[in-house]
C-alpha positions in Angstrom: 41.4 9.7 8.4 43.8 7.6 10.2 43.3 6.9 13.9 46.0 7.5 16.3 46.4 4.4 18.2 48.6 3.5 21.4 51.3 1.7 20.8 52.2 -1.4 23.1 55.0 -3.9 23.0 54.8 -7.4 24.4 57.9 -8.6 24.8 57.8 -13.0 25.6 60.7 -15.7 24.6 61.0 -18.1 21.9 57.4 -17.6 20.5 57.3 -21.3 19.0 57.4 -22.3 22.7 53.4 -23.1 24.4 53.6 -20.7 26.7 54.8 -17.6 24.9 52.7 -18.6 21.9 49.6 -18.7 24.0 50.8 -15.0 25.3 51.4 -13.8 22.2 47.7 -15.2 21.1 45.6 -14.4 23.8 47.2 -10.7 23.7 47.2 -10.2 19.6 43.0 -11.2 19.8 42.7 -8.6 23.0 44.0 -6.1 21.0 42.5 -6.4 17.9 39.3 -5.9 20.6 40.6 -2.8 22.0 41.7 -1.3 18.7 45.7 -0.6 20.1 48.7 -1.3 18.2 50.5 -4.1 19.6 54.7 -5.1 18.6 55.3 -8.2 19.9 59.5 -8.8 20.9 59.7 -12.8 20.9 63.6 -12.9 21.7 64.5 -15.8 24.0 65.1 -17.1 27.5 68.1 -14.6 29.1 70.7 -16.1 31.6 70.6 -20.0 30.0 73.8 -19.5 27.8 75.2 -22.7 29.3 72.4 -24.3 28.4 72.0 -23.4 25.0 75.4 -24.5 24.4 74.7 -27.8 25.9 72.0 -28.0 23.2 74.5 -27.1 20.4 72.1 -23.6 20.2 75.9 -21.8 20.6 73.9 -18.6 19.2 70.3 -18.3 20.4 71.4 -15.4 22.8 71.2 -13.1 19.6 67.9 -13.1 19.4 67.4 -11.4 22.7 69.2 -8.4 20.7 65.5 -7.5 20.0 65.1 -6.6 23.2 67.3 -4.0 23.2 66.0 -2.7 19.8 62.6 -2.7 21.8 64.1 -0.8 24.3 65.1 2.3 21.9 61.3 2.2 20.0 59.8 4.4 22.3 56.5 2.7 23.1 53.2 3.6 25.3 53.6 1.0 27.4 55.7 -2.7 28.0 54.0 -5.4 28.3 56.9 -7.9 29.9 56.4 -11.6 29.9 59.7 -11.5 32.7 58.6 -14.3 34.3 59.0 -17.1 31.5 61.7 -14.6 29.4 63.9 -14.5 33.0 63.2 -17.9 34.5 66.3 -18.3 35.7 66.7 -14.8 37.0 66.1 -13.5 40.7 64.0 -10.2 41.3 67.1 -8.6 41.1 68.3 -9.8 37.9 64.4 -9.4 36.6 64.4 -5.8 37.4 67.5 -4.8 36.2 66.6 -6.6 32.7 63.8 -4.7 32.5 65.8 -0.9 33.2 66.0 0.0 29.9 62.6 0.7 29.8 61.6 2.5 32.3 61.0 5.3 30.5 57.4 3.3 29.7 54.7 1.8 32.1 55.5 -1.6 32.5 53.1 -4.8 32.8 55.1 -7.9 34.1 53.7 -11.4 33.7 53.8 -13.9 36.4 56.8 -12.1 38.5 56.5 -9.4 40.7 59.3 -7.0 40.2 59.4 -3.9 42.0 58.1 -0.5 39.9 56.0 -2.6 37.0 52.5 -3.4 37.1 52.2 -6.9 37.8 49.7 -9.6 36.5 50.3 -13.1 38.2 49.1 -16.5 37.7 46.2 -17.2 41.2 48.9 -19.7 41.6 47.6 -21.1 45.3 44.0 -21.6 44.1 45.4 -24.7 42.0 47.8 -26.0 44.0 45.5 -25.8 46.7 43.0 -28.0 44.7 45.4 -30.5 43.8 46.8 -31.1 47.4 43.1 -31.2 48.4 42.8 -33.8 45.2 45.5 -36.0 46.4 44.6 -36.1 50.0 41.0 -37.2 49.5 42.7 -39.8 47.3 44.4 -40.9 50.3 47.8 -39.4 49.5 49.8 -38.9 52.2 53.4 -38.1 51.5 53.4 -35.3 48.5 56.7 -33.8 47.2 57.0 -31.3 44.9 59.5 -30.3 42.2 59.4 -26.6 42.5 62.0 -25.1 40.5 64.1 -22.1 41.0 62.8 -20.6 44.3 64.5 -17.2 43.6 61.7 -17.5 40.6 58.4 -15.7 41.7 55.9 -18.4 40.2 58.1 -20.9 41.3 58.1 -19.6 45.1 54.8 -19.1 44.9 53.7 -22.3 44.2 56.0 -23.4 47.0 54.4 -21.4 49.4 50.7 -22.6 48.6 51.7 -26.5 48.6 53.2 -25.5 52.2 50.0 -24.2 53.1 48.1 -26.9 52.0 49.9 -30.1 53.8 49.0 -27.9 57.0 45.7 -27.1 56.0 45.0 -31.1 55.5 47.8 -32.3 58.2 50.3 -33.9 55.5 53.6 -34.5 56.9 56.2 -32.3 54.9 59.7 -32.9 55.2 62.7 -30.8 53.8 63.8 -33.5 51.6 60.0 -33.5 49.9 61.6 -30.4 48.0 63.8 -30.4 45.0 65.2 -27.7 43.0 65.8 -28.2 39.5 65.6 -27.2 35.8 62.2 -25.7 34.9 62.7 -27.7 31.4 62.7 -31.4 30.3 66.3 -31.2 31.8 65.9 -32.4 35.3 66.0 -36.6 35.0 68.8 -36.5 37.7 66.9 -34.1 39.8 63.7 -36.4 39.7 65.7 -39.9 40.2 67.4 -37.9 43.5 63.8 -36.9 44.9 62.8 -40.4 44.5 65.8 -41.7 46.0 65.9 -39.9 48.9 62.3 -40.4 49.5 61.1 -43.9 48.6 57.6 -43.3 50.5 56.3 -40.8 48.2 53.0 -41.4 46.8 52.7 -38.3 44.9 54.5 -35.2 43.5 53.5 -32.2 42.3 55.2 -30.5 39.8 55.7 -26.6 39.0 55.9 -26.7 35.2 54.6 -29.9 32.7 57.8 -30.2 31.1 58.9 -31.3 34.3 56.2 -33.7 35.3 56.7 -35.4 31.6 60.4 -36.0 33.1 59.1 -37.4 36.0 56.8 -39.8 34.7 59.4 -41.6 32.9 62.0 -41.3 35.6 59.0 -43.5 37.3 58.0 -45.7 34.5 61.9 -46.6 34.3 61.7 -48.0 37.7 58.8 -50.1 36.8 57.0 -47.9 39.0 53.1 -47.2 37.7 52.5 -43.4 37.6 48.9 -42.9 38.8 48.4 -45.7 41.2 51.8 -46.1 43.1 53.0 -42.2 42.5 50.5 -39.4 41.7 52.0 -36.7 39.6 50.7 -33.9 38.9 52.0 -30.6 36.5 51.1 -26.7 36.0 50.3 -25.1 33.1 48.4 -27.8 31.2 50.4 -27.8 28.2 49.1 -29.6 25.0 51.1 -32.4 26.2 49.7 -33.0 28.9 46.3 -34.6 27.5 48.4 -36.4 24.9 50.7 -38.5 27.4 50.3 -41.9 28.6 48.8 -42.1 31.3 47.1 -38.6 30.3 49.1 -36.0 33.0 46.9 -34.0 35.4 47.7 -30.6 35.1 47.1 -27.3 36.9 45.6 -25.1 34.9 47.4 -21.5 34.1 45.8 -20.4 31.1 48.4 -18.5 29.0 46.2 -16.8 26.1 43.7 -15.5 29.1 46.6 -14.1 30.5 47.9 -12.5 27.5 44.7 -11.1 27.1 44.1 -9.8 30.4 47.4 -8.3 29.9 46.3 -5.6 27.0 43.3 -5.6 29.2 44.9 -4.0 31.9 47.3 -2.2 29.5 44.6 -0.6 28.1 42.9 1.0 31.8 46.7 2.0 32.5 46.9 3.9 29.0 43.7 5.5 29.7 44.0 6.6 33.6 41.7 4.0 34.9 42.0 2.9 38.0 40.1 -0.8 37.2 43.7 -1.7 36.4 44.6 -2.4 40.1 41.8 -5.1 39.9 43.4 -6.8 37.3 46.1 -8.7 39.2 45.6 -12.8 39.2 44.5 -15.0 36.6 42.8 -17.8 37.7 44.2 -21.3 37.8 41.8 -24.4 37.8 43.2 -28.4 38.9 42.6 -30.6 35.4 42.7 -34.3 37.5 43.3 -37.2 34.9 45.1 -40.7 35.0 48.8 -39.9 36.1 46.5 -39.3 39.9 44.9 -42.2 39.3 41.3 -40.3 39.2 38.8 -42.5 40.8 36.0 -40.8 38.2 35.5 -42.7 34.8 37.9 -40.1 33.2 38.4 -42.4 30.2 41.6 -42.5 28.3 40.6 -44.2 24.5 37.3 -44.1 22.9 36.5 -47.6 23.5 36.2 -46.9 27.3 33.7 -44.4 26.6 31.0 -46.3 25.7 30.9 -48.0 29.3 28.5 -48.2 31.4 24.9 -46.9 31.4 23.3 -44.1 29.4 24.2 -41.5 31.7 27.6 -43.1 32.6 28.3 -42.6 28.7 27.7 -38.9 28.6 29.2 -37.9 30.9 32.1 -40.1 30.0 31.5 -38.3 26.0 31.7 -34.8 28.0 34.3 -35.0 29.9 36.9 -36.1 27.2 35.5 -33.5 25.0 36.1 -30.8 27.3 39.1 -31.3 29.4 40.5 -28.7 28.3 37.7 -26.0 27.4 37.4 -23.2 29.7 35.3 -21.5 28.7 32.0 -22.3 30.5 29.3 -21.1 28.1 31.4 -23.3 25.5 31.6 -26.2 27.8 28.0 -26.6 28.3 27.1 -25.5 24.5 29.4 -29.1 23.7 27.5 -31.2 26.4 24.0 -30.5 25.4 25.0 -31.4 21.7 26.3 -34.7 23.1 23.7 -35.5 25.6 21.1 -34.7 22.8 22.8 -36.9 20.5 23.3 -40.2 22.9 19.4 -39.7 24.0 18.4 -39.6 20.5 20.3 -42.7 19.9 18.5 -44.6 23.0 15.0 -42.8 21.7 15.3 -43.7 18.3 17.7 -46.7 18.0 17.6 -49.1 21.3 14.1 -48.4 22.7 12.1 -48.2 19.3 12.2 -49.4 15.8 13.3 -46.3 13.9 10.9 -44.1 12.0 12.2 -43.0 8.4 12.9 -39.4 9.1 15.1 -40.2 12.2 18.8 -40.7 9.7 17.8 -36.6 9.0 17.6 -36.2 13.2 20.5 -37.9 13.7 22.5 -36.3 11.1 21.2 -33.3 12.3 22.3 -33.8 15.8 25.4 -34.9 14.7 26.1 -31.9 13.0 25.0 -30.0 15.7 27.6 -31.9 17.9 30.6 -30.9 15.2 29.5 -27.4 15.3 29.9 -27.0 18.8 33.3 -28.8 19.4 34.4 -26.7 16.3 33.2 -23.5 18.3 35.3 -24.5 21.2 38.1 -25.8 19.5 38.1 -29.2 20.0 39.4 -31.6 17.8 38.3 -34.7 18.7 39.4 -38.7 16.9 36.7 -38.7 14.8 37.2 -42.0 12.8 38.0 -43.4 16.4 35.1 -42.5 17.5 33.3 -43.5 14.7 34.5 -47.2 15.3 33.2 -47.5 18.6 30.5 -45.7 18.6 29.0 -48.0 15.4 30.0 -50.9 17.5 28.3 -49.9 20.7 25.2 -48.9 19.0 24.9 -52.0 16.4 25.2 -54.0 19.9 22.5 -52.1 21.8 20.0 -51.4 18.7 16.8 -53.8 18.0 17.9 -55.5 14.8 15.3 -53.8 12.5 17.1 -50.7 13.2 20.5 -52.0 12.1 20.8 -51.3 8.2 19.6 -47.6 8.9 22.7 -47.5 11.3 25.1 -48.8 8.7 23.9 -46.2 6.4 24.3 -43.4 8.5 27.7 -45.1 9.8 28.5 -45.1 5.7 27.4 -41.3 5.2 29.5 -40.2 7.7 32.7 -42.2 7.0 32.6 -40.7 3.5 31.6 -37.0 4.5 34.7 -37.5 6.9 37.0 -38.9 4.4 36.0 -35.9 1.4 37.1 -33.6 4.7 40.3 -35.3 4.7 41.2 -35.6 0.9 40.1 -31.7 0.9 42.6 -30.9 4.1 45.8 -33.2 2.3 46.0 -30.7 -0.6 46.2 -27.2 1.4 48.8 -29.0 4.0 50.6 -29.9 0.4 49.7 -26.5 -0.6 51.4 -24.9 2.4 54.1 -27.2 2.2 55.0 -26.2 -1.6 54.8 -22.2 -0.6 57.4 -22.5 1.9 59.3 -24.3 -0.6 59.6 -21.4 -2.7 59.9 -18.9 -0.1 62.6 -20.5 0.6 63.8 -20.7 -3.0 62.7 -17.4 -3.7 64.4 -15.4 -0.8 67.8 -17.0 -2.0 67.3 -16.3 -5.6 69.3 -12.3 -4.9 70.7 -11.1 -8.0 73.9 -8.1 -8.4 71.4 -5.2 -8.3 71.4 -4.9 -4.8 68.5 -2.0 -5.0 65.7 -4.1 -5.3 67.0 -7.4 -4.2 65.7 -6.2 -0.7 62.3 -6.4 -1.7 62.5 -9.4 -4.1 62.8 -11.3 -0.7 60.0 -10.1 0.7 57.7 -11.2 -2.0 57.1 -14.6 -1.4 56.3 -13.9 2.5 52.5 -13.3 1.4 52.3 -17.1 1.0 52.9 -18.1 4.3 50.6 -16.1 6.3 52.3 -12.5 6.1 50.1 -9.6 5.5 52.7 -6.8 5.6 56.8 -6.8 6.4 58.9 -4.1 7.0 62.7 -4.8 6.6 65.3 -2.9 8.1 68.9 -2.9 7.8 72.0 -1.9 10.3 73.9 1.0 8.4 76.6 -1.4 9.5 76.8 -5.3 10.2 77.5 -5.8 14.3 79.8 -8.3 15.4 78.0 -9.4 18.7 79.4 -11.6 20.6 77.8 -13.5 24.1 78.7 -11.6 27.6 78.9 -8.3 25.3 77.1 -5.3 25.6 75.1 -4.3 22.6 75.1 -0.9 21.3 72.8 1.3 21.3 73.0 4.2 19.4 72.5 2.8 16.5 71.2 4.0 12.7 68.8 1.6 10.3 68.1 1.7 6.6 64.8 1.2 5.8 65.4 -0.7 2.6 61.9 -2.3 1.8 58.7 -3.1 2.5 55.8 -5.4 1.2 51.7 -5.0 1.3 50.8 -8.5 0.3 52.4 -9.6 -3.1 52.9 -5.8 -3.7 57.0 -5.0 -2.0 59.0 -1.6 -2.0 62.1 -0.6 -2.2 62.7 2.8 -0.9 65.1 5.7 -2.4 68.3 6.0 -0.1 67.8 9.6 0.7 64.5 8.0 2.5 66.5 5.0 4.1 68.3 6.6 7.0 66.6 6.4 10.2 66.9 5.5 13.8 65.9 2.5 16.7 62.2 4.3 17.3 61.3 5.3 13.6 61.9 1.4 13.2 59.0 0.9 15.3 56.9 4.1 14.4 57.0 4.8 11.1 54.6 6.5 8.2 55.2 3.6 5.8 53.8 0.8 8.9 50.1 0.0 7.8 47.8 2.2 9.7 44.7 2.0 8.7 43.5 -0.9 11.2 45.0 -2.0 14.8 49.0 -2.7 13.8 50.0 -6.2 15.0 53.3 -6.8 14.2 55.8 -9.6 15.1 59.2 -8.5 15.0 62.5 -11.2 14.5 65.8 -10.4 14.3 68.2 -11.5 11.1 71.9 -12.9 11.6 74.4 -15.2 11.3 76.3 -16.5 13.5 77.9 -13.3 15.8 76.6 -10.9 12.9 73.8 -9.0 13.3 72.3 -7.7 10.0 69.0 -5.8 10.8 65.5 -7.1 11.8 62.5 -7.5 9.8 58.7 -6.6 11.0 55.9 -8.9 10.1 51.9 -8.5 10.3 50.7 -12.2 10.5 47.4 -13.0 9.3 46.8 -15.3 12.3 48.4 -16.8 15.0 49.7 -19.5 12.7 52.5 -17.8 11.2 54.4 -18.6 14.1 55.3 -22.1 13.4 56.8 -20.7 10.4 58.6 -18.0 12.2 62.4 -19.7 12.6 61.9 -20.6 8.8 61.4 -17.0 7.9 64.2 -15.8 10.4 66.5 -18.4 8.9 65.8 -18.0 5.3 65.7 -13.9 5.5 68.9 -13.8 7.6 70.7 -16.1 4.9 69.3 -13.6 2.4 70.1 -10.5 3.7 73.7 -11.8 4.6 74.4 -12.7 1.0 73.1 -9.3 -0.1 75.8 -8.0 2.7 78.4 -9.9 1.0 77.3 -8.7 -2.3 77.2 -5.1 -1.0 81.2 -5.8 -0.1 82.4 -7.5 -2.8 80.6 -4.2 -5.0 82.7 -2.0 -2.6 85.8 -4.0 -3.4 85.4 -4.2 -6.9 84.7 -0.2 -6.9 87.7 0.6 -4.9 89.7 -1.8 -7.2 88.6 0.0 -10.2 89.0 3.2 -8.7 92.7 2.2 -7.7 93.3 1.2 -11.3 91.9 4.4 -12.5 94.3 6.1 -10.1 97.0 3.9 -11.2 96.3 5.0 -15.4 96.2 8.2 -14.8 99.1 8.3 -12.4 100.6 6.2 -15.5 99.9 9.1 -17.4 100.8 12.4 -15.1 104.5 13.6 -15.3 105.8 13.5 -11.8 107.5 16.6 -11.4 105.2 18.8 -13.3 101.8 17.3 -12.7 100.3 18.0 -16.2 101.0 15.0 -18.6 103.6 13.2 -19.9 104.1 12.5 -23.9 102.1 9.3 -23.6 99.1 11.2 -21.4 99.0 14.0 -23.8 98.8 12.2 -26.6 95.6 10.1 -24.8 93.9 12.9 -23.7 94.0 14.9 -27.1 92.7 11.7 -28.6 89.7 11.8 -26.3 89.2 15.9 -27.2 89.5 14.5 -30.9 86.8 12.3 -30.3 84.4 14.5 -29.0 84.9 17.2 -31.9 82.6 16.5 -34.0 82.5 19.6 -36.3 84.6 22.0 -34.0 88.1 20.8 -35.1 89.4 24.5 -34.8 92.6 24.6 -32.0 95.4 26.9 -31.1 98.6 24.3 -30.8 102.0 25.9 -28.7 104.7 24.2 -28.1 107.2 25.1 -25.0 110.3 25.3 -24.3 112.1 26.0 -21.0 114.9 28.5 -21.5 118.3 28.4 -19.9 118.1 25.0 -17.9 121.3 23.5 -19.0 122.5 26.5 -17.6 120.4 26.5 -14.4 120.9 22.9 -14.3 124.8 23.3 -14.3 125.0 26.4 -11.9 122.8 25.3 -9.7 122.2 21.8 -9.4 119.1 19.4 -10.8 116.4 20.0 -7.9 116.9 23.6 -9.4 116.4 22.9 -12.9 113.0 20.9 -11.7 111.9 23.9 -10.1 112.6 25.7 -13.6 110.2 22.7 -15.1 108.0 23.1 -12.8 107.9 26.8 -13.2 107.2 26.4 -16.8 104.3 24.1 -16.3 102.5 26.8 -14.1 103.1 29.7 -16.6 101.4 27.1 -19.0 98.3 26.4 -17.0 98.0 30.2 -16.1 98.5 31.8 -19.8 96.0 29.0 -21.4 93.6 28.1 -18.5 92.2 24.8 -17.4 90.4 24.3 -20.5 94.0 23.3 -22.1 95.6 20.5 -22.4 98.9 20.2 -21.4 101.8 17.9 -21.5 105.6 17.5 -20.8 107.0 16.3 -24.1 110.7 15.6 -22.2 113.5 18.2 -20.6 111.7 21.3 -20.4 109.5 20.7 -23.6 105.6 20.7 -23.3 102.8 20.3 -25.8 99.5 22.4 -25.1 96.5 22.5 -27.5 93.3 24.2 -26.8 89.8 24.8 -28.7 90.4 28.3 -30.5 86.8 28.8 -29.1 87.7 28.7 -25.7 90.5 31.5 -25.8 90.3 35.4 -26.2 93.2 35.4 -28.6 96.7 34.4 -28.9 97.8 37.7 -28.2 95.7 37.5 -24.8 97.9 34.3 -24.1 101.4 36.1 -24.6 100.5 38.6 -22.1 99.5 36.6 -19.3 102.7 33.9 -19.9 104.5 37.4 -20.3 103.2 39.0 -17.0 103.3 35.4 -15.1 107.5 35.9 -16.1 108.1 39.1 -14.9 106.1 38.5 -11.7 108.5 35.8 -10.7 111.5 37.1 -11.9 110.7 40.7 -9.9 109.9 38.6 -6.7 113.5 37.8 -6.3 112.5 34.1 -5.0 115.1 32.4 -6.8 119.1 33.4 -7.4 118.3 32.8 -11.7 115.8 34.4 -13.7 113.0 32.4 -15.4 111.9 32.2 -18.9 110.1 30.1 -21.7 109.7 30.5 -25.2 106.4 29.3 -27.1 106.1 28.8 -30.3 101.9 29.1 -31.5 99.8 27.8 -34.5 96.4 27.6 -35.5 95.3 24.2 -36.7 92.4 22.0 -37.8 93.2 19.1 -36.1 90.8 16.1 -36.3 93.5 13.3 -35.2 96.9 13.1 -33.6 99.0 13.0 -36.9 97.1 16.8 -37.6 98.5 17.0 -34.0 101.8 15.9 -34.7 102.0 18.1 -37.6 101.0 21.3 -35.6 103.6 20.8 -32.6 106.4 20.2 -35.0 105.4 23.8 -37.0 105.1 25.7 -33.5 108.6 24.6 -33.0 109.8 25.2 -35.7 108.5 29.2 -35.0 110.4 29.0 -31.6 113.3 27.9 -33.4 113.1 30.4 -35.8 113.0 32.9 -32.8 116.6 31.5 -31.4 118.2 31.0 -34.9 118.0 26.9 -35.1 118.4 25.7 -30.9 115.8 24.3 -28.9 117.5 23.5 -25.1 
């Protein structure tokens, strides 16, 4: 039996961006932990149009269209990454993105907005420890590069660098301040700072983006970042440890907050008041180079090996985990190295080597791989190699040096088979998106399962399950314009795996909150789905639903929102020109059979009787019996002469009806020319021919009694039975039935 699990959205921006990825991770592990559906809603950053167009990305405000889908899903609870999503926003502007939902309990991630739940970054711990960094450093004129102020981390971190110049009795100036871009944008910004304040020795920056800005604003000047200017970031990006100098970063850890997020979600969902305790996570100072760190915080491997025993473990352990937080982790990595450099100086440098002590040091080795692997570190390992095979052949007694080399050749070959077994599943990976790509293109004419042709292939590239949904109608959207939002979906397909579905119209229709809450989404286990939206251009198409099988589908998120949106849209143009072809043929059928329709009467003319008694032919088969009458109106040359034309029609017209009421709509019936009609019917389908006269009989004197018309109305028939199995039978059968009715008026037909 399936358990009924809360359902939570997390909505962040561009999910292949460091921070929202980190969210999105931290959160998707938490709740697998606490067994809750989670939806995450990666649109993009709101209120940076301009920017985006500066960046020739004239369209990226359509994929915060999924937050308005989100909006409509009817969740348990939001979980609202505002801070980063609204960087550029005030509270104001924050709060009144997030108004569509309040009908949920909302989280908000580092910003406080009033009526959500917030969950903050401890940004004044950090800042605090890098102002005290700098000072004992003998820093004495610290700017800062804070941001947006009307953005809550942003004041924030303001507001603790302010408190710590007074709390260490640093002169602060006005000028020490400048606003700018929170992204890589802000080179002007930086050269003004240090323009305007040539006697800054350090700056502390509120985002890493902008420190990496900074540092080459700097470096330009021929400025040395570290020893002349101190800078220092926040967030301790991945790029921070790779720069050059390394960047010393305060550390906000995003996954911890994503987790502490579902966390807290979780105690909301379930009335438990240990939710108000989770309010700040905690922020650490990471120093390295760019403040010119006065401890042996080594940049390249060679420097590690400096120095005395001690002096090289610690210098092993610090590189290795400068950026582990977890402590239990942390020292599980040092004890593997310190055990490994002692049982080098044991075995190696203070003693000739005993035979069994390759298997220790292999042993400890692998010890040492185990742990960094626990902690995810991934550490230059042929770099390391070099210099530490150099350091140790220098240090070692000599009869100790051929057991080095061998252990030095084990592990350069163990190292290499790792490699040559890593090239082929990067290949491997790189050939399935290849034909994902080709594969979701490759749409054929039948429209009904092309839906979920395209979703085949996404099982390759780290897709569990996909759900793919389609607006009943394409939405021209264009920037500055409200979206709608009563909208309707069709639920065209879905895939488990390699298995897809397409699913039967009458089961398509649905609306915005089925799309999230469905019978059809996998239930069985926690539900974590990523959701992206598909379009081109100012056309929105739909959205599709993904369950990734870790994490590492997002790098290949904008390929799958690419190729899908190029997919779906051809099947849209497909769907139109099938629409235009069916109107076209329906237009043409019109236009035969309005070919074939007499215009006054609206039964045949000559050439349409003749082609429908040919099809009534060719159905026969072996019931080739028919009554055949031919008709004739009586009196309209007199009609016609008396009265005028339009009442001579009427008397054609007239005719036509008495036709179609004495023979019923089984007959067929045509206007030969002037008020002469053809009519043949199955003898099968009639009572008799006798039956026939009467009603044409009674259909006369009902008019003529009704006074409508100044004439009176009349039409003679002339009837024969017939076996007729093609038109000359046909022929043959009209001209005796006229021959009866002119036998009946002595030789004249009018």
């Amino acid at each position: 039996m399936n358990k009924k699990r809360p359902n939570i959205c997390l909505l962040v921006a561009k999910i292949t961006d460091q921070f929202s990825n980190d969210i999105t991770t931290g959160a998707m592990k938490a709740a697998l932990k606490a067994d809750v559906n989670l939806t995450v809603i990666p649109g993009g950053y709101v209120g940076i149009q301009e920017h985006n167009d500066h960046f020739g990305m004239h369209y990226e405000y359509q994929n915060n269209v999924l937050f308005d889908y989100a909006a409509g899903g009817r969740f348990d609870l939001c979980i609202a990454a505002a801070g980063s999503i609204g960087y550029t926003y005030n509270a104001s502007q924050l709060r009144d993105f997030l108004a569509p939902f309040k009908d949920m309990p909302i989280i908000s991630l580092a910003a406080d907005i009033e009526g959500c739940e917030p969950l903050l970054f401890d940004n004044s711990t950090g800042i605090s420890q890098a102002v005290g960094y700098l000072a004992e450093q003998g820093r004495k004129h610290i700017g800062i590069m804070v941001g947006n102020l009307e953005n809550t981390d942003c004041y924030q971190r303001y507001k603790a660098y302010r408190r710590s110049l007074d709390v260490h009795s640093l002169e602060f100036k006005e000028s020490y301040v400048q606003l700018c871009d929170l992204s890589y944008e802000c080179a002007d910004e930086a050269a003004k700072l240090l323009d305007n304040n040539p006697e800054l020795d350090a700056v502390i920056c509120v985002t890493d983006p902008i420190a990496a800005t900074l540092t080459d604003v700097i470096t330009s000047r021929n400025t040395e970042v570290g020893k002349d200017i101190a800078v220092v970031g926040f967030d301790d990006l991945p790029v921070a440890s790779e720069m050059h100098p390394k960047l010393a970063s305060i550390r906000a850890d995003a996954k911890l907050m994503g987790a502490m997020a579902v966390e807290k979600a979780v105690a909301m969902l379930n009335k438990n008041d240990a939710h108000e305790d989770i309010r700040l996570v905690p922020t650490e100072f990471i120093p390295r180079q760019s403040c010119y760190s006065e401890v042996n915080f080594v940049d390249t491997p060679d420097e590690m090996f400096n120095g005395s025993i001690e002096a090289i473990k610690d210098n092993l352990c610090r590189y290795a985990t400068a950026n582990v937080t977890d402590e239990q982790a942390k020292q599980k990595v040092c004890s593997a190295i310190n055990h490994f450099i002692d049982l080098l100086d044991k075995e190696f440098i203070r003693s000739v080597a005993a035979p069994e002590a390759r298997d220790r040091v292999i042993e400890a080795i692998e010890e040492m791989l185990s742990a960094n692997e626990e902690a995810n570190i991934n550490i230059n390992l042929p770099g390391m190699h070099e210099i530490g095979f150099i350091w140790i052949v220098r240090n070692c007694r000599r009869e100790n040096i051929s057991m080095i080399r061998e252990i030095y050749r084990m592990l350069r070959s163990r190292y290499n088979k790792a490699r040559r077994k890593a090239a082929p599943t990067y290949d491997d990976m790189a050939h399935r998106e290849k034909v994902f790509i080709q594969d979701s293109l490759m749409v054929g004419m039948d429209l009904k399962d092309s839906y979920s042709e395209i979703l085949r292939r996404l099982c390759n590239i780290n897709v569990k399950t996909s759900y793919l949904y389609i607006l009943d109608k394409p939405i021209i959207h264009n920037y500055g314009f409200d979206f709608p939002t009563d909208l309707t979906w069709e639920f065209k397909a879905y895939s488990y795996g390699a298995n897809t579905f397409s699913l039967p119209e009458k089961a398509q229709k649905m609306y915005t909150a089925e799309v999230f809450k469905n019978s059809f989404l996998v239930s069985d286990r926690p539900r974590i789905i990523v959701a992206t939206p598909l379009y081109t251009a100012e056309t929105q198409y739909g959205l599709v639903l993904l369950e990734p099988e870790s994490p590492e589908m997002f790098r290949e998120l904008d390929l799958i929102t690419y190729q899908l949106s190029s997919a779906v849209r051809t099947l849209n143009i497909l769907k139109e020109l099938n629409i235009l072809l069916t109107d076209a043929s329906e237009r043409n059928t019109e236009l035969e059979t309005e070919s074939k329709m007499d215009e006054i009467t609206r039964v045949y003319n000559r050439k349409g009787f003749y082609a429908a008694c040919d099809e009534v032919f060719a159905k026969s088969e072996n019931d080739c019996d028919f009554v055949v009458c031919y008709a004739d109106t009586d009196n309209i040359k007199l009609v016609n002469h008396s009265y005028g034309h339009v009442a001579g029609d009427f008397m054609i017209k007239l005719t036509s009806d008495c036709l179609r009421h004495a023979f019923g709509k089984s007959a067929v019936i045509g206007r030969m020319g002037g008020g002469e009609f053809g009519v043949i019917i199955r003898k099968s389908q009639i009572f008799s021919i006798e039956d026939i006269m009467n009603r044409k009989n009674k259909f006369i004197s009902d008019f003529n009694k009704s006074k409508i018309k100044p004439f009176t109305f009349c039409c003679s028939l002339g009837i024969t039975e017939a076996e007729c199995r093609d038109r000359s039978d046909l022929e043959a059968a009209l001209e005796k039935s006229c021959e009866r009715i002119l036998e009946e008026r002595g030789g004249t037909v009018e």
